[in-house]
N, C-alpha and C positions, 0 to 999 in steps of 0.2 A: 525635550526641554531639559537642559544640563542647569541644576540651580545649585546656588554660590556652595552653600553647605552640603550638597551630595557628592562623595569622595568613597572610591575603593581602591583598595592597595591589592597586590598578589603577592605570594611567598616565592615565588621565582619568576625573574623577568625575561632568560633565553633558559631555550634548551632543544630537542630534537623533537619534533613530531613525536607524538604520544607520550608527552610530560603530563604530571598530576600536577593542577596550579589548584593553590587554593586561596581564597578570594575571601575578603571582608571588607565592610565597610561602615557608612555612615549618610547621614541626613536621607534617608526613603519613607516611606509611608509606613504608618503602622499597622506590623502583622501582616503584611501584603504580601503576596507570590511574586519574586523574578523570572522573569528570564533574560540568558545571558547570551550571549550575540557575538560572534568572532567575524570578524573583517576578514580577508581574504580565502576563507574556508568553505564550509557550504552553509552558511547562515546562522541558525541558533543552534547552541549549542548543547548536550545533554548532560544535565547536572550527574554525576556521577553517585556522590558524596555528602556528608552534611548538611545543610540549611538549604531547604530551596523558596523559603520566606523571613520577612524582620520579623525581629524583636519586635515587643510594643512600643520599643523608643526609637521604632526606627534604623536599627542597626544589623547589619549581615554579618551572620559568625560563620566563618568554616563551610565555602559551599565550595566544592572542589567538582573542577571538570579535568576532563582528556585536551588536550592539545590537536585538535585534528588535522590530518591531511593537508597540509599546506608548504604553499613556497619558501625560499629562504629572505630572511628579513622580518622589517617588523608588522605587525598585524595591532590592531585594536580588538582588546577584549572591553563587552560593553554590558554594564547590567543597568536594565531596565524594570523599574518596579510597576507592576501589571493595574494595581490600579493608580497611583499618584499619577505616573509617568517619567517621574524623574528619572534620569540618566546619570551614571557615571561611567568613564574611561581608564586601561590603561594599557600600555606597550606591553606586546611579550616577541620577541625575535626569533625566530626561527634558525636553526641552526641544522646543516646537512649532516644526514648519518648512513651510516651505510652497513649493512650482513651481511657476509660470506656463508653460503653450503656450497659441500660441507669448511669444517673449519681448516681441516688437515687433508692432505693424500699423495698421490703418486703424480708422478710428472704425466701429461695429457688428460690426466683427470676435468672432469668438466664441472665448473665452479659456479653458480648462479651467484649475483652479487648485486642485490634489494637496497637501494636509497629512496630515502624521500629528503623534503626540506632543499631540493636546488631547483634552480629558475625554472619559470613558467616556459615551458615546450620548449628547454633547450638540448641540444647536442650533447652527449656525454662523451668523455675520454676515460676509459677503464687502464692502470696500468699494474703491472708487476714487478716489483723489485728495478722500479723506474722504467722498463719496458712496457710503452705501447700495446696492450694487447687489440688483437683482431673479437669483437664482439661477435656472432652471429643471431644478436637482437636484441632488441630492448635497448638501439643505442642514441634515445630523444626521450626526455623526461614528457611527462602527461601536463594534462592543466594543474594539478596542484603541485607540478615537483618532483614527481614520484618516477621511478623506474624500476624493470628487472633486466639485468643484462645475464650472459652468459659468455664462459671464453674457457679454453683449453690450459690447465697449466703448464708451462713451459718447461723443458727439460733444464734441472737444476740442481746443484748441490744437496742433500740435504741441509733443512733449517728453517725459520720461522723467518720469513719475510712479507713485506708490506702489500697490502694492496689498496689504492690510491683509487677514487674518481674524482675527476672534475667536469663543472659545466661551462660553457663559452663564457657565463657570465664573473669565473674564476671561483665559484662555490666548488668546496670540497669536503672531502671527508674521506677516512682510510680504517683498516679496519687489517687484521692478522691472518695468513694462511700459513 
């Protein structure tokens, strides 16, 4: 039950997998316990942080969760008050990110390169310094987005150049070697 006067805002609306959002609101039950609820993730979510109940007037100060495991795009964050029932809504988007190990090294060096936040069980493309790399694995994201690939650095100048993934559904994200 979503009623007219229950409303929560969050302090950031995108960002990568394992963002700190933190959450307040308005019109719930008084003094009641939440729980908060993430849409395409794996269900409810664990208060991290802050308030995990209102005020006596009904009001959520500062209750801060993790951002978990999820695809790119947007998802519904939902706090439900445990006894009213009321419901409030709001968008956080997903954004792909990506780590390099190590950060630096020698040419054939072998590189693991960690994303999350791109499409549900897509294909990935790993490149270097706009080069195509050959993966040998990790080269299809899981159900939530998430991948570990590995690839060999190329023989190359010294210097700090890019390294780039995409997935078919054109989510990307790059990151330094």
């Amino acid at each position: 039950i979503v009623t007219s006067q229950t409303a929560i805002e969050i302090d950031l609306d995108s960002g990568p997998v394992g963002t700190e959002v933190e959450i307040s609101g308005s019109g719930f039950g008084s003094s009641e316990y939440i729980t908060v609820e993430y849409a395409g993730g794996k269900g409810d979510v664990e208060i991290v942080g802050g308030r995990d109940r209102t005020e006596s007037d009904g009001t959520l100060e500062s209750t801060i969760i993790i951002i978990p495991e999820s695809t790119a795009g947007d998802h519904t964050i939902t706090v439900i008050g445990d006894d009213s029932g009321f419901e409030a809504e709001a968008e956080f988007t997903v954004e792909p990110q990506i780590t390099v190990s190590p950060t630096s090294g020698l040419a054939e060096a072998e590189v693991i390169v960690t994303g999350t936040g791109f499409g549900y069980r897509k294909d990935v493309f790993v490149y270097f310094d706009n080069e195509e790399m050959t993966i040998s694995d990790g080269d299809r994201t899981g159900r939530y987005g998430s991948f570990t690939a590995t690839f060999s650095v190329p023989v190359q100048d010294a210097g700090t150049y890019d390294v780039e993934v995409e997935d078919e559904d054109d989510n990307g994200a790059a990151a330094e070697f």
